[in-house]
C-alpha positions as CSV (number, residue, x, y, z in Angstrom):
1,X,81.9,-7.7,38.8
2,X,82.2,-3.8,39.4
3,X,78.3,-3.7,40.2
4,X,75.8,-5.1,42.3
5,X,71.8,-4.8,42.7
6,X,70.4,-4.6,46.2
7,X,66.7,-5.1,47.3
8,X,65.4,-3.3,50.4
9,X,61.8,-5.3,51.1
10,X,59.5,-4.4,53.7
11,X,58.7,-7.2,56.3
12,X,57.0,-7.6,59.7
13,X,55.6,-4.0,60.9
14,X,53.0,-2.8,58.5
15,X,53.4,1.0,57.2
16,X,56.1,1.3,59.9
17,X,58.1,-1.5,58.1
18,X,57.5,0.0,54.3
19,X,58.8,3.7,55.9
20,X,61.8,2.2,57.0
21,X,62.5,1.1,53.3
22,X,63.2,4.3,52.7
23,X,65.3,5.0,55.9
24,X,67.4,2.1,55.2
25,X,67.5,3.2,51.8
26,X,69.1,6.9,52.9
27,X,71.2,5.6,54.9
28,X,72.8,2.8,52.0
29,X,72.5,5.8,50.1
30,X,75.2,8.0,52.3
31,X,77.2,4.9,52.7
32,X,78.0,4.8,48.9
33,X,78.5,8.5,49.2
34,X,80.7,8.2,51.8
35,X,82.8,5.5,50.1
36,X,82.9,7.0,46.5
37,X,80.2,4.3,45.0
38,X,78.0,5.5,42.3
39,X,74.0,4.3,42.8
40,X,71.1,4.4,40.5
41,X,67.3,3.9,41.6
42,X,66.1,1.0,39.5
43,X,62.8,0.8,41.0
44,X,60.5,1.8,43.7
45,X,57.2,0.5,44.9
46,X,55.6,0.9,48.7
47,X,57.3,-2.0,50.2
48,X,60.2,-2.9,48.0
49,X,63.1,-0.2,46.4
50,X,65.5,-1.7,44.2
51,X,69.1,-0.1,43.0
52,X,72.2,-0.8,41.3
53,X,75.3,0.4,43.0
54,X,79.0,0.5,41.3
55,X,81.9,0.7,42.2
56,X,85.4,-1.1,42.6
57,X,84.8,-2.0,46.4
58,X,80.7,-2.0,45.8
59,X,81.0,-6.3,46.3
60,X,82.7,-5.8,49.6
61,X,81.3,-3.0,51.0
62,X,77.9,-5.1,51.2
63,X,78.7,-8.4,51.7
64,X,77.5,-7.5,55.1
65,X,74.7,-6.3,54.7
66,X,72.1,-9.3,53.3
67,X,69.3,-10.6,55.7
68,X,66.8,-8.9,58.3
69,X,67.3,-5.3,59.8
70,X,65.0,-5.6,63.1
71,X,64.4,-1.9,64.1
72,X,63.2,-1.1,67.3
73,X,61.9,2.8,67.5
74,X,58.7,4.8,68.0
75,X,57.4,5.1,64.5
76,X,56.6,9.0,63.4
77,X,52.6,8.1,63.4
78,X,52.8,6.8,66.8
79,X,51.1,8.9,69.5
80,X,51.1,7.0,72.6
81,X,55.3,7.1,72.7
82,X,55.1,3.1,72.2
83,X,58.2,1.1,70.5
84,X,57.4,-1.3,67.6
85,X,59.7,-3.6,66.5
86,X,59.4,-3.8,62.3
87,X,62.0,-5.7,60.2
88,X,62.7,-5.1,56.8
89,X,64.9,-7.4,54.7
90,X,68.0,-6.5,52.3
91,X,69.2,-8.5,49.4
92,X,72.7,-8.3,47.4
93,X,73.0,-9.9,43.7
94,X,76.0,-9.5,42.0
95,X,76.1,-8.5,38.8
96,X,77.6,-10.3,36.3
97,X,78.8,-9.7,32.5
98,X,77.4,-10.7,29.5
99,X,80.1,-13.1,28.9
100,X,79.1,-14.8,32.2
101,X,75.1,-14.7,31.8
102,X,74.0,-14.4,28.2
103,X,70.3,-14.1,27.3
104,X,69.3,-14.5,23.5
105,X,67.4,-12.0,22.1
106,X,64.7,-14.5,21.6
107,X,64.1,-15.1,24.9
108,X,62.9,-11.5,25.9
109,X,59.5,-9.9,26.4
110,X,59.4,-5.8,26.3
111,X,56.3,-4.4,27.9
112,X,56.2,-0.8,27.9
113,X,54.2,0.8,30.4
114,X,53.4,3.9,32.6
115,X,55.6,4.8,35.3
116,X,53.3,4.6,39.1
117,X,56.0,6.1,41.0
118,X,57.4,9.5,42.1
119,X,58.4,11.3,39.7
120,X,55.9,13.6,39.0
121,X,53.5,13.9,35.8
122,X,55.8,13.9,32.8
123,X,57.4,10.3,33.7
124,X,53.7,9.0,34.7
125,X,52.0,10.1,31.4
126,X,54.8,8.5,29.3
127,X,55.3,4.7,28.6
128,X,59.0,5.2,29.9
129,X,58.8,2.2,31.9
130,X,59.8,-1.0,31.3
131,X,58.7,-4.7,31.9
132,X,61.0,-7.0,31.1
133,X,60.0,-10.8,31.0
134,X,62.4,-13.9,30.3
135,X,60.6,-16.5,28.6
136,X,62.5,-19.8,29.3
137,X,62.3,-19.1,33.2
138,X,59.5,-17.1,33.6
139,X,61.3,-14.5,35.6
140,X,60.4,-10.3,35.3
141,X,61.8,-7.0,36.3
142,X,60.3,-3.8,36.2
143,X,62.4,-0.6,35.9
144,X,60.8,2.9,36.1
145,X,63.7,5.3,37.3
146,X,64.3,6.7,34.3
147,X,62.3,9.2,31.9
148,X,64.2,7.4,29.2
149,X,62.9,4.5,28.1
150,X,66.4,3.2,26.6
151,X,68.0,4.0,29.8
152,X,65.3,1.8,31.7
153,X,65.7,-0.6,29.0
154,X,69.4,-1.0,30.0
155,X,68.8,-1.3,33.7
156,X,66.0,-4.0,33.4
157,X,68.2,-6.1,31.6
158,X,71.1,-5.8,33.6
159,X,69.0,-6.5,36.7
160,X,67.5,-9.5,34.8
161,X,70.8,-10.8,34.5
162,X,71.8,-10.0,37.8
163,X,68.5,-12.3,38.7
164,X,69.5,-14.9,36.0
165,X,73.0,-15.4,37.6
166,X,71.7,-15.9,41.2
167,X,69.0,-18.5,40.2
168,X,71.7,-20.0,38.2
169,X,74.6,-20.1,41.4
170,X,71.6,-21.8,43.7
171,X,71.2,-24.5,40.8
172,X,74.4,-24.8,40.8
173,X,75.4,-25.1,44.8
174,X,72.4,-25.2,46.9
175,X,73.7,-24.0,49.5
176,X,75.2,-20.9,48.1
177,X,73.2,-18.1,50.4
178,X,73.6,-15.9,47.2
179,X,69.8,-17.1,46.7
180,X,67.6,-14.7,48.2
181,X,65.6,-16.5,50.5
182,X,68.4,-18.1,52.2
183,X,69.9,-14.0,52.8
184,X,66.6,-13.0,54.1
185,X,65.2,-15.8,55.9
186,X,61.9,-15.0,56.2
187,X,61.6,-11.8,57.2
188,X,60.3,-12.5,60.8
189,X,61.2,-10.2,63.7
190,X,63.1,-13.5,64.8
191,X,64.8,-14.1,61.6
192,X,67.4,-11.5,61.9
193,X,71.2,-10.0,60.6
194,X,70.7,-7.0,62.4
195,X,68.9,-4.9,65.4
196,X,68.8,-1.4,65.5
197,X,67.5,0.1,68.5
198,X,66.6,3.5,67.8
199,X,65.9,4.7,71.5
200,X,69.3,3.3,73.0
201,X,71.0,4.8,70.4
202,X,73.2,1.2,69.8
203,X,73.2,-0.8,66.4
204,X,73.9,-4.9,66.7
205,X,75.2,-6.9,64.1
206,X,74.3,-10.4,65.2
207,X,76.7,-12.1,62.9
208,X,79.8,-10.2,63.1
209,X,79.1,-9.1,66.7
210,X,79.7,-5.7,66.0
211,X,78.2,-2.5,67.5
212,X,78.0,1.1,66.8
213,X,76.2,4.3,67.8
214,X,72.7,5.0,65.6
215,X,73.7,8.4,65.3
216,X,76.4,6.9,63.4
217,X,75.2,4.2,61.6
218,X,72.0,6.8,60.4
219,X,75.0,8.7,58.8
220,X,76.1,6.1,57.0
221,X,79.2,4.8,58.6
222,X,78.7,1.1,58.4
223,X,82.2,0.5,58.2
């Protein structure tokens, strides 16, 4: 599998924890840039972004990377100099073919719709976005990156499939952490993969034991 889809959810920490989904976001963005990986937005709400990233490596390069990201920093908004601690939580489904995961036609549910995001006012008055519902399991995407509505239609189905294939690896060995909730936990400030500490300038890995500088790891260099 050349491609994988990785989830960036807000946690404990309130706004402070949905503005870090976009910091951990630019800085997974400049680590694909830095290793040559190709990524494209599949969708983005106020406490969840979702995006594909491809790639030879693109498996590897986050394996990593699934489960809680405690940060520890003054949040922007913050006026009295006071640290929070907010966690948001990162998932990683591979993506598999169509040999691998195949979904009948019959099985699909299209639901064009407005886009809500950013974007600006060509992509919101359109019905570019797509909901994408399959029937036997009940699970649904949403993809709204795109102004096309074919090109969303492509993305929604590979991340249904991407969604499909997880579901079906946790049938199949229940304790296969490719499940989400097993790489999350629960999202707790306890529960956690990694701390970064914003004001010491040091980034823990808890699992791996490995450390680096913020100033680093903020540029991307997570390897």
């Amino acid at each position: 599998m050349g491609s994988i889809v990785v989830e960036i959810h807000a946690a404990e920490g309130g706004a402070d924890a949905r503005d870090l989904v976009r910091e951990q976001l630019g800085i997974y963005l400049r680590y694909c840039e830095n290793h040559g990986l190709s990524v494209e937005l599949v969708d983005e709400k106020a406490a969840v972004v979702t995006f594909r990233v491809s790639g030879e490596q693109a498996a590897e390069l986050f394996k990593d990377e699934p489960g809680g990201h405690r940060w520890q920093r003054i949040p922007p908004t913050e006026r009295n100099g006071r640290v929070q601690t907010s966690t948001v939580t990162v998932a990683v489904l591979g993506e598999p073919s169509e040999a691998e995961v195949h979904i009948a036609d019959r099985d699909l549910e299209w639901t064009a719709c407005r886009g809500s995001g950013a974007g600006g006012q060509a992509r919101n008055k359109t019905s570019s976005a797509i909901q994408l519902r399959h029937v036997p399991s009940g699970l649904m995407v949403r993809c709204e990156s795109e102004r096309s509505q074919a090109q969303n239609k492509r993305t929604a189905l590979a991340l249904l499939r991407a969604k499909l294939w997880e579901r079906q690896q946790g049938v199949a060995d229940e304790g296969r952490a490719a499940d989400r909730k097993a790489q999350v936990g629960l999202g707790e400030r306890g529960s956690k993969r990694r701390t970064i500490r914003v004001g010491d300038d040091q980034v823990v890995d808890h699992i791996s034991g490995r450390r680096w500088r913020f100033r680093d790891y903020v540029k991307g260099n997570l390897w």
